[in-house]
N, C-alpha and C positions, 0 to 999 in steps of 0.2 A: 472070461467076462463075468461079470459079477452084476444083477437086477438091481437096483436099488431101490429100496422102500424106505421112507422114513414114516415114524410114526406120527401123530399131533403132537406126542410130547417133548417132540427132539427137533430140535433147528437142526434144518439142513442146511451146511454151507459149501458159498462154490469154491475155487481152486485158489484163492486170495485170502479164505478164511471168513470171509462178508458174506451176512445172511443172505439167501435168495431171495431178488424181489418179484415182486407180482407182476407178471407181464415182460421184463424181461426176454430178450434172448442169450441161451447157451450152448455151445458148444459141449457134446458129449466126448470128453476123451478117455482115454485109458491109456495107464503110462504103465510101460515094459522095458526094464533093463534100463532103467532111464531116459528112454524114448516117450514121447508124448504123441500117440497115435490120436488124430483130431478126425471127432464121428461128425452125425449129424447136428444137426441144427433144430434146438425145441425152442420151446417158451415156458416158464414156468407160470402154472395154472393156479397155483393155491393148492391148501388139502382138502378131502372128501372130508366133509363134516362127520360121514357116516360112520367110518372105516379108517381117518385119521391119513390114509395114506397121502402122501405128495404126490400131485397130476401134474402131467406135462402134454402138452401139444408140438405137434408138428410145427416149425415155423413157418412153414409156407402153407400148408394146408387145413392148420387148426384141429385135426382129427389128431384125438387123444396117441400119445406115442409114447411105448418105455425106454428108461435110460439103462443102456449096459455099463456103461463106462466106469472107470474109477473117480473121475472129476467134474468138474462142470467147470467150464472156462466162459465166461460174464465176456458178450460181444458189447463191442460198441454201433450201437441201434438203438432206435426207438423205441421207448416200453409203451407196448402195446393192453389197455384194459380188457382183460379173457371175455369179462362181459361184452363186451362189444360186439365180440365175434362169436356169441352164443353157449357161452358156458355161464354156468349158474356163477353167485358170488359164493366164492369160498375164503377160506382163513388163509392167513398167510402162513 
């Protein structure tokens, strides 16, 4: 499994090749052997202003969550504003 970090200066995109949008949810997967093993369930947060990094939350529980996976697969849900549910406004 492989962390994923993106910096500010690099779009991250999900498993269709389309930017990640803010609030959002995704499916974390990792493909093997050409299996598509489907992880959990985030939301993407926006990047830390500080540190550039890409945030993600837990979908159900909003607490900050890292992604292993090799992809991120774009559910069909409601995008949800981070702020709302108490995360600061970050950049997309």
């Amino acid at each position: 499994m492989v962390l994923v970090s993106i910096m500010i200066n690099e779009s991250m995109l999900d498993m269709d090749g389309n930017p990640l949008k803010l609030g959002a949810m995704y499916c974390d997967a990792t493909i093997e052997q050409g299996v598509i093993d489907y992880g959990g369930l985030i939301r993407y947060c926006g990047k830390n202003p500080d540190t550039g990094r890409a945030v993600f939350a837990d979908a159900d529980t909003w607490d900050e969550a890292p992604i292993y996976g090799d992809v991120l697969v774009l559910q069909l849900g409601p995008v949800i504003d981070p702020t709302t549910k108490g995360w600061p406004c970050m950049a997309e």
